[in-house]
FIZABA-140390 format. One record per residue (C-alpha): residue in three letters; x, y, z. Coordinates in steps of 0.05 Angstrom, whole numbers. Layout:
# FIZABA-140390
aa  xx  yy  zz
ALA  X  Y  Z
...
This chain:
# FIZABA-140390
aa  xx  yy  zz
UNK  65  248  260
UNK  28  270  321
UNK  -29  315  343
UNK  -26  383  363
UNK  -67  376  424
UNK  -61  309  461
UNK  -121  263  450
UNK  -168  259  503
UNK  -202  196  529
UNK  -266  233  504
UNK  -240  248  431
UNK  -187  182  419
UNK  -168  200  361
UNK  -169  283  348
UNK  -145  300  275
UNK  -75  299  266
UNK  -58  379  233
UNK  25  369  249
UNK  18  327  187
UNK  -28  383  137
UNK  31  439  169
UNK  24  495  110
UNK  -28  460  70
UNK  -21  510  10
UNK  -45  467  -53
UNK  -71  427  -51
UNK  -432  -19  -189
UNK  -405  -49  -220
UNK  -475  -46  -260
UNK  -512  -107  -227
UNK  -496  -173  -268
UNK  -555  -189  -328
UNK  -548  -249  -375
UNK  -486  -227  -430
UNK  -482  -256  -490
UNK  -415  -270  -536
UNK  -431  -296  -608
UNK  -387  -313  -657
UNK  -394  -343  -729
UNK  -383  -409  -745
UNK  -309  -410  -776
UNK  -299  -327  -759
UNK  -249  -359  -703
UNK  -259  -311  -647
UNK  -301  -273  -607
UNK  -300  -204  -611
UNK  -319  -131  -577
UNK  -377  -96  -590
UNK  -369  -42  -644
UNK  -390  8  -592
UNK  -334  2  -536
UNK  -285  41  -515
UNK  -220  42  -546
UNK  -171  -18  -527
UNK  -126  -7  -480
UNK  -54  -66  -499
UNK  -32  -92  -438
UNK  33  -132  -451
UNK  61  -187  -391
UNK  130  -206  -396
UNK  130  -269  -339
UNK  210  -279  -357
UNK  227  -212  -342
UNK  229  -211  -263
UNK  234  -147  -219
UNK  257  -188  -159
UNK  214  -216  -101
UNK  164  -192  -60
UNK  194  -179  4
UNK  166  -211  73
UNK  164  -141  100
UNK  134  -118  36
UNK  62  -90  56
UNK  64  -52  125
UNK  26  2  156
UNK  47  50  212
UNK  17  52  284
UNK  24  118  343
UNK  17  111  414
UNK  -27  163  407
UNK  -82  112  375
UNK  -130  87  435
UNK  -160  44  385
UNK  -83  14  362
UNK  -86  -50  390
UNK  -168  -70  381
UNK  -188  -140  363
UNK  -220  -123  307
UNK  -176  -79  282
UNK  -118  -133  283
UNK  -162  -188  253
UNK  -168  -136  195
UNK  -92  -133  185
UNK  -77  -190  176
UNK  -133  -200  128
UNK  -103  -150  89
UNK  -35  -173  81
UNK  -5  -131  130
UNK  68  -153  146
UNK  111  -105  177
UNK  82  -57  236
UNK  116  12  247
UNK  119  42  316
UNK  114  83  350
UNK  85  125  306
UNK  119  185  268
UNK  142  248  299
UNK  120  224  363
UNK  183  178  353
UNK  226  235  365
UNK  187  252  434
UNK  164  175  458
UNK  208  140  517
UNK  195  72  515
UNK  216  48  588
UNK  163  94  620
UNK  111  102  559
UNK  117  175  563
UNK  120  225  511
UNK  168  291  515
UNK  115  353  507
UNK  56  363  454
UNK  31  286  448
UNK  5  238  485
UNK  14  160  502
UNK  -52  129  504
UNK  -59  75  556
UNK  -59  5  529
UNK  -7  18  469
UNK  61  13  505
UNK  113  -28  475
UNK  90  -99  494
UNK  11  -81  469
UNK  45  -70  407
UNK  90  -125  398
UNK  22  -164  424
UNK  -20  -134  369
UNK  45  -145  314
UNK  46  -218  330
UNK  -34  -225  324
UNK  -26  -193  247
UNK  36  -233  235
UNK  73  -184  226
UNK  150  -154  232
UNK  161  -92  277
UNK  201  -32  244
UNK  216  10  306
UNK  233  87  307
UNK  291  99  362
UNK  269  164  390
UNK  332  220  367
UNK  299  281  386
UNK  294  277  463
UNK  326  204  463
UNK  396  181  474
UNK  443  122  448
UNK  432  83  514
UNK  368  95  515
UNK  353  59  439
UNK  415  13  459
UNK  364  -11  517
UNK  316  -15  478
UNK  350  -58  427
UNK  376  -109  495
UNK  287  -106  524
UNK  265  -127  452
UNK  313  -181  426
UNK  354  -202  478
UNK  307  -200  544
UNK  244  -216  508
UNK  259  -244  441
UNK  227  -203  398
UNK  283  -215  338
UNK  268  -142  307
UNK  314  -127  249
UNK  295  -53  227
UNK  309  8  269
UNK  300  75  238
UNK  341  123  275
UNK  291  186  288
UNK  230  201  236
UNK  234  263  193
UNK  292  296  233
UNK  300  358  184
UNK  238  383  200
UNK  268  408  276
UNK  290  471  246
UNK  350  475  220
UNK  315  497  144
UNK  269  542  177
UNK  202  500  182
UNK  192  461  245
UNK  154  403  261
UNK  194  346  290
UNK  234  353  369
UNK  295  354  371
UNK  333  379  432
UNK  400  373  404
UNK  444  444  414
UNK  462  434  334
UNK  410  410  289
UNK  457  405  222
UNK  460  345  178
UNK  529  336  208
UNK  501  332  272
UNK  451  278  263
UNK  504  226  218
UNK  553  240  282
UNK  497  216  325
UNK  471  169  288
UNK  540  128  282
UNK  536  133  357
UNK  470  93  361
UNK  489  51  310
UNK  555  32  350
UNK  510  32  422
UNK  451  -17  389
UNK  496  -62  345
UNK  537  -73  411
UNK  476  -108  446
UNK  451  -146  380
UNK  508  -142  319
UNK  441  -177  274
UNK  399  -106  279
UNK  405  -60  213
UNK  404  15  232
UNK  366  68  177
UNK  387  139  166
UNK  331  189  147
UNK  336  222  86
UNK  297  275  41
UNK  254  255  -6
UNK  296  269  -72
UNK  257  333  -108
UNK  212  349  -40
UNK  230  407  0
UNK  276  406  32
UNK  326  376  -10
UNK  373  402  -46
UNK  379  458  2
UNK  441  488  35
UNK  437  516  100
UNK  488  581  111
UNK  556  548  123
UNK  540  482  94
UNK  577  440  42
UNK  527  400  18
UNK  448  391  28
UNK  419  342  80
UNK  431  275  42
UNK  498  284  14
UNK  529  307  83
UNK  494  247  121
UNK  519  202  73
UNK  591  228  64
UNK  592  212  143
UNK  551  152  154
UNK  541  120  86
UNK  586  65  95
UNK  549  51  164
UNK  481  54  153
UNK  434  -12  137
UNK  381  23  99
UNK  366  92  84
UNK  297  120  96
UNK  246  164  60
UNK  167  177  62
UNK  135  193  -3
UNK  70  235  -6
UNK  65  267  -79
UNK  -1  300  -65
UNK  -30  333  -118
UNK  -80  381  -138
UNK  -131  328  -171
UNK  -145  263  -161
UNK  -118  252  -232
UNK  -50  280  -212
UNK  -59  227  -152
UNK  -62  168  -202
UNK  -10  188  -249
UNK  41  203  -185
UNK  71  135  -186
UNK  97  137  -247
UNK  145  178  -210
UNK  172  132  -166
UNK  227  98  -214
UNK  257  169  -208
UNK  265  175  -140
UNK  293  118  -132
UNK  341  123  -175
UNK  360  183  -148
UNK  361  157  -74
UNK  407  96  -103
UNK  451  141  -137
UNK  467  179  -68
UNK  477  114  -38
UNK  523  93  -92
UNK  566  148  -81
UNK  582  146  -11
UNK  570  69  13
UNK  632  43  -29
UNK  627  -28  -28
UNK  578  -30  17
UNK  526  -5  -22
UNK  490  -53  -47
UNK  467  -86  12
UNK  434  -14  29
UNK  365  -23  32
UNK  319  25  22
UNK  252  38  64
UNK  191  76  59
UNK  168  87  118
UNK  118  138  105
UNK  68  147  47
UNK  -8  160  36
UNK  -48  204  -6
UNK  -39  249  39
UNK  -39  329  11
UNK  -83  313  -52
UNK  -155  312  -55
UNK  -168  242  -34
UNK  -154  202  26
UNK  -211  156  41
UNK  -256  150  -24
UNK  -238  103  -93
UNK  -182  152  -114
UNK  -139  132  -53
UNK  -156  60  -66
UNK  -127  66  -131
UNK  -61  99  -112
UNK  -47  52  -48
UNK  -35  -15  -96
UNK  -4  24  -144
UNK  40  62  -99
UNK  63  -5  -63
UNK  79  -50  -130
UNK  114  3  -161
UNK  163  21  -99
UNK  172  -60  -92
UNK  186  -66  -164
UNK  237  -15  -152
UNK  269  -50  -94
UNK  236  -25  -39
UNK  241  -69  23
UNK  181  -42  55
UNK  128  4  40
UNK  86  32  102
UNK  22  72  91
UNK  9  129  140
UNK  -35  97  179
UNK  -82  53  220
UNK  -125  101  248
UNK  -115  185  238
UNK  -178  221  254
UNK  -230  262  213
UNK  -222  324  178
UNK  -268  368  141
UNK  -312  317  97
UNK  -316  339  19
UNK  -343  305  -44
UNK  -295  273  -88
UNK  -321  240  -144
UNK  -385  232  -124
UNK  -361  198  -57
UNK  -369  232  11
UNK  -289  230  33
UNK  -277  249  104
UNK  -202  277  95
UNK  -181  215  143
UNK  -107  181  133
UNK  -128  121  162
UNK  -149  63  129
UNK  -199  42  189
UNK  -257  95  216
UNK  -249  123  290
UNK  -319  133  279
UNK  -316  219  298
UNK  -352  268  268
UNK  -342  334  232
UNK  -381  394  211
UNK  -441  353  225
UNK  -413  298  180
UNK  -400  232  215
UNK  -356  171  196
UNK  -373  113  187
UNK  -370  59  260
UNK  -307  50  283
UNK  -263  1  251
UNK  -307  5  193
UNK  -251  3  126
UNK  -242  58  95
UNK  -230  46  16
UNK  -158  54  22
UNK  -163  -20  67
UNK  -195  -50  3
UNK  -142  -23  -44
UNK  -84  -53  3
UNK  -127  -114  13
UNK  -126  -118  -52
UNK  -58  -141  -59
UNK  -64  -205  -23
UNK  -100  -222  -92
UNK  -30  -211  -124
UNK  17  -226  -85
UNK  55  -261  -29
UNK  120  -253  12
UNK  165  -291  -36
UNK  134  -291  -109
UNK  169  -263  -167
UNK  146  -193  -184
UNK  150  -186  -265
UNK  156  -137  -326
UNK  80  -106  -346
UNK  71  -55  -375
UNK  4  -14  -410
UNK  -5  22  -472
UNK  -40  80  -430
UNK  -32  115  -369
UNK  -103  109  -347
UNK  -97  34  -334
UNK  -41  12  -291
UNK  -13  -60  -295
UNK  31  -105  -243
UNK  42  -171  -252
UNK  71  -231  -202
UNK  92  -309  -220
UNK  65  -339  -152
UNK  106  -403  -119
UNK  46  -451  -150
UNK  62  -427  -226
UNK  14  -390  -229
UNK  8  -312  -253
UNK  -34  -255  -221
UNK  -44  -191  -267
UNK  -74  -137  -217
UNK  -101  -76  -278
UNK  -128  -1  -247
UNK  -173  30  -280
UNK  -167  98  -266
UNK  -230  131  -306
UNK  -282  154  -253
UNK  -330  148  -302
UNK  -320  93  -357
UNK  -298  27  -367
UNK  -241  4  -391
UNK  -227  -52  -454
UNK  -171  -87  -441
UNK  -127  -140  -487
UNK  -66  -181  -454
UNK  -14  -211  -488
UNK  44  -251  -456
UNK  117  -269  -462
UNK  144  -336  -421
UNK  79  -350  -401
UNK  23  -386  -434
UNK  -45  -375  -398
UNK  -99  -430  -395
UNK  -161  -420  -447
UNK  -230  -399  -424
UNK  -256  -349  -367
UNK  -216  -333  -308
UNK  -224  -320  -238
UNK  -211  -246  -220
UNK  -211  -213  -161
UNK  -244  -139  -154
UNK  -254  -80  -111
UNK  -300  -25  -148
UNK  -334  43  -141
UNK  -378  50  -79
UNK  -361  -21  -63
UNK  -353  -56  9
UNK  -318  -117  -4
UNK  -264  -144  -48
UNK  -303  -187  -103
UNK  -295  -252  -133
UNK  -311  -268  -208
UNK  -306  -324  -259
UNK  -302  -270  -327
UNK  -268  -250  -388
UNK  -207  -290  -407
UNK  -134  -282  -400
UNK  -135  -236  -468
UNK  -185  -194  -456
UNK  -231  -158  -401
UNK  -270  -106  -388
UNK  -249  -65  -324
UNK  -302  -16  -288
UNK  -286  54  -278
UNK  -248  66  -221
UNK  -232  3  -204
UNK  -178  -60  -178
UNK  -176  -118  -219
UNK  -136  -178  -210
UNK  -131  -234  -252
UNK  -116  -299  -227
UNK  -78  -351  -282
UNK  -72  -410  -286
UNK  -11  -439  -343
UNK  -39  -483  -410
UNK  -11  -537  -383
UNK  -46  -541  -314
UNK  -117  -527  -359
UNK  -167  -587  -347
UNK  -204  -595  -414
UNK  -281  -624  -433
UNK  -290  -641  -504
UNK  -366  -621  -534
UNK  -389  -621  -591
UNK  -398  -549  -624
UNK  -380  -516  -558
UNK  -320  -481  -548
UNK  -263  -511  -499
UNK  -273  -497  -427
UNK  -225  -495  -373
UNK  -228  -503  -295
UNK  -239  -444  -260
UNK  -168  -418  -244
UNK  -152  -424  -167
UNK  -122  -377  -131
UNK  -49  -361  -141
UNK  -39  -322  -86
UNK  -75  -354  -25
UNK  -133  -299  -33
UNK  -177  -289  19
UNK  -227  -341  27
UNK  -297  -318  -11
UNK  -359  -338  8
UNK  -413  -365  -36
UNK  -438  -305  -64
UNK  -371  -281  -75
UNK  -352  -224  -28
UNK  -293  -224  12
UNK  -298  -193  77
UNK  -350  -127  91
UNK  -321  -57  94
UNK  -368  -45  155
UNK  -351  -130  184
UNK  -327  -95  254
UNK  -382  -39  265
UNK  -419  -94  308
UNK  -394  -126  372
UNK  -388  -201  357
UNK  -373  -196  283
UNK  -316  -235  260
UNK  -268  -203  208
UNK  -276  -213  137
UNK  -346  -243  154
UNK  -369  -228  85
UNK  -430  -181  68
UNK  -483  -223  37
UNK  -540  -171  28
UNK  -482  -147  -32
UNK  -502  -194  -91
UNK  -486  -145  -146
UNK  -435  -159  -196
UNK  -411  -148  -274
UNK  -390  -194  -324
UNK  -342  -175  -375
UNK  -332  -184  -446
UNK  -286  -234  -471
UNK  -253  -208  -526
UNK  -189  -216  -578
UNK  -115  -204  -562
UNK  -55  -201  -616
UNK  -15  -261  -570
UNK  -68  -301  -548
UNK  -133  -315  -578
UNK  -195  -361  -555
UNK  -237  -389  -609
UNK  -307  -397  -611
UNK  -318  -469  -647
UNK  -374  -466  -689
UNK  -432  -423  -658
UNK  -447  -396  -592
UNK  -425  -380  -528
UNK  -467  -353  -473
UNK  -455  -341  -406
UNK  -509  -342  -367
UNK  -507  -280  -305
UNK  -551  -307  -252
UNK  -497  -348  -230
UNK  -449  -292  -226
UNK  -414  -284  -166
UNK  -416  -223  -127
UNK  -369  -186  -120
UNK  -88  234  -7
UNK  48  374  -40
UNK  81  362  0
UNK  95  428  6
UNK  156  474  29
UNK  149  441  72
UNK  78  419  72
UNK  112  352  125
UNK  63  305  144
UNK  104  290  203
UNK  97  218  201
């Protein structure tokens, strides 16, 4: 991905149109005291006749889906970015979780020469974000570079250099090299958006070439795994035969390079034409990777299981939505489900992009940005947010560091409707984390868990939130491990602890109480009233990252309710839970490329 006009030390950060190429389609309510009775001997506490229909939630913690990857959560970065390697910025990463680092940048890749930080026509290199910046920046975040060997104006000597600067001159140890971004797009199916200055653009073309990098890099650093780019299965343009052609772009690459390649490539962006199409798109994902193993099945022989593959590219990008709740919905979503499908890494298009033209979407102002941090520009008389200021899309990735770290077993959930989206994750302590999306903009969603190979600890639990119109991710003692009550439009994660690990206090007609469960999945720190970190923490020189925002004291409490598996009993009369203590808390067309 890269502008169409290079950016300007007056305009940083210009919107980026080569990705929108033929765009065609295109509070919580403030805590108050809550009370839960129950009837001596009725044996449980129960919903109020008047809510909304529950929605079963079912855990299976002995079913796992493998383990979260250490490269798991990254994010992509472009030379182009002035603002790429800010303080402030980079504090914010890493509060988020962000663990692998793509550069340098999308189709840019295909024009950027390292050695002299230069880019071939159309783009720019801003000063400041040349290899070393980067790497400087990736080991701030603590996180692993995924590096994009320019193929369009590039050579095999010059990524083979490359390769010998990073890991054998400096010691950089990177593993993934993508060779080229979305290479396809130079032309050879009629729509162009990525350089390539190659005399024959084919499919059979690029798997020659790309053996020969492969061959040029691996001979400087044999430990280096080398990616082939591939089509999205089902998004233009696969599938399609170019006069003279065989096969389509994926099955010729593959028939040539299959049993070479380290880990095949694809960017996702399912679009949509409603936000609701947005939130449903991951459901999708199982699909396509199916279909993307399937093609690697077939050509890699033996060597195919060891084929990773990467997703290098995604956003919600082409729908309605890129910077208000919708898109901070889709972004957890999107990530659990392509990690639960094997994914090694999922990278969301991007750190900073630029504003576009500013609509309403659900009631929120959304400035058509892709990045998840403000550059702070202005459109149509509408201005962003400061710069660095998170964008809701931060919160909804930030949101996994709630869930999940590099190394905890990802496990079988699943919901009785599609409006509510479950993941679940056995962390290294014993612990379990159930992160449930609520995607109704407008009402709240019931909620009753039941569990397999897992017995959760009795009494509230501490969850983890990011809501509607919210600035910060928010921390809760509320509703038990059997039942909650999730806002509309929001990220909830529940943070359990096992029976076993419960600490008990016997009282007389009281029900049992349990510790407040810790977090599983070394959360971000909150402070006392319960906020983690501000959505506008870096609009202000001086103002350390995830400082949290204590002017927000608003929070909910939810209703603790019954489950078929698991039920909490209220012994002999009443339980009330007292809320002045509660704490706070973007089709892709043909071909509508974002260009990476």
């Amino acid at each position: 991905m890269s502008p169409d006009d290079p950016t300007t030390a007056e305009q940083p950060m210009p919107r980026d149109r080569t990705h929108r190429r033929s765009r065609t389609r295109r509070r919580i309510v403030a805590g108050a005291v809550a009370a839960l009775v129950a009837g001596a001997g009725a044996g449980a506490l129960a919903l109020s006749a008047d809510a909304a229909p529950t929605v079963a939630v079912t855990v299976d913690a002995g079913t796992s889906l493998g383990t979260v990857p250490s490269t798991g959560v990254g994010l992509n970065t472009a030379v182009y970015d002035a603002y790429m390697n800010d303080a402030s910025a980079a504090s914010l990463m890493k509060a988020a979780g962000i663990r692998q680092l793509r550069f340098p940048g999308g189709s840019v890749a295909d024009a950027y020469h390292w050695k002299t930080h230069t880019v071939t026509g159309g783009s720019w290199a801003a000063p400041g974000t040349d290899f070393d910046h980067f790497m400087a920046t990736a080991k701030k975040v603590g996180a692993q570079p995924i590096i994009t060997a320019n193929y369009g104006s590039g050579t095999p000597q010059e990524a083979a250099d490359w390769v010998k600067y990073a890991n054998v001159d400096k010691g950089y140890g990177i593993k993934y090299w993508e060779i080229g971004n979305e290479v396809s797009g130079n032309g050879y199916y009629g729509s162009k958006w990525e350089v390539d200055n190659h005399a024959d653009k084919s499919p059979r073309e690029y798997a020659k070439n790309l053996l020969a990098y492969a061959k040029a890099m691996k001979a400087v650093d044999p430990k280096v795994k080398i990616g082939a780019v591939l089509n999205t299965p089902g998004s233009w343009p696969d599938g399609v035969k170019a006069a003279g052609d065989d096969a389509d772009w994926n099955n010729t690459v593959l028939s040539i390079a299959g049993k070479s390649v380290d880990f095949v490539i694809i960017h996702w962006y399912p679009g949509g034409d409603s936000t609701k199409d947005l939130l449903n798109s991951p459901a999708k994902i199982a699909g396509t990777t199916s279909a993307v193993r399937s093609l690697v099945n077939k050509y890699a022989g033996s060597h195919a299981a060891s084929v990773e593959i990467a997703v290098t590219e995604t956003s919600s990008a082409e729908s309605p939505a890129q910077t208000s709740q919708a898109a901070a919905l889709f972004a957890p979503d999107t990530y659990m489900n392509w990690l639960e499908q094997g994914a090694v890494n999922v990278d969301w298009w991007d750190l900073h992009n630029g504003v576009g033209k500013p609509t309403t979407v659900n009631g929120e102002t959304d400035y058509q940005d892709g990045g998840v941090l403000s550059v702070g520009a202005c459109s149509g008389g509408t201005c962003e947010p400061a710069r660095e200021t998170p964008f809701p899309t931060y919160w909804g990735i930030r949101s996994l560091t709630a869930l999940a770290q590099p190394g905890d077993t990802m496990v079988k959930a699943s919901s009785a409707s599609p409006s509510v989206a479950v993941h679940a994750v056995r962390a290294g302590n014993g612990g379990l984390n159930v992160m449930l999306i609520n995607k109704n903009p407008q009402n709240a969603a019931q909620v009753s868990l039941s569990y397999t190979g897992y017995t959760p600890a009795p009494g509230t639990v501490r969850t983890v939130s990011f809501t509607k119109g919210g600035t910060a991710l928010t921390t809760a003692t509320r509703g038990t491990a059997a039942a909650q009550t999730l806002p509309p439009y929001s990220i909830t994660t529940l943070q359990l602890k096992p029976a076993s690990a419960a600490t008990r206090t016997d009282a007389p007609s009281a029900a049992p109480t349990a510790t407040a469960a810790t977090s599983t999945a070394a959360a971000p720190v909150a402070s006392a009233s319960g906020t983690i970190g501000t959505r506008a923490q870096a609009s202000a020189a001086g103002v350390p990252a995830g400082l949290p925002d204590r002017s927000n004291t608003a929070g909910d409490l939810a209703s603790t309710g019954v489950s078929n598996a698991v039920t909490y009993s209220a012994l002999g009369g009443l339980l009330a839970i007292a809320a002045g203590c509660v704490l706070v808390l973007r089709r892709r067309r043909g071909r509508a490329s974002h260009g990476g």
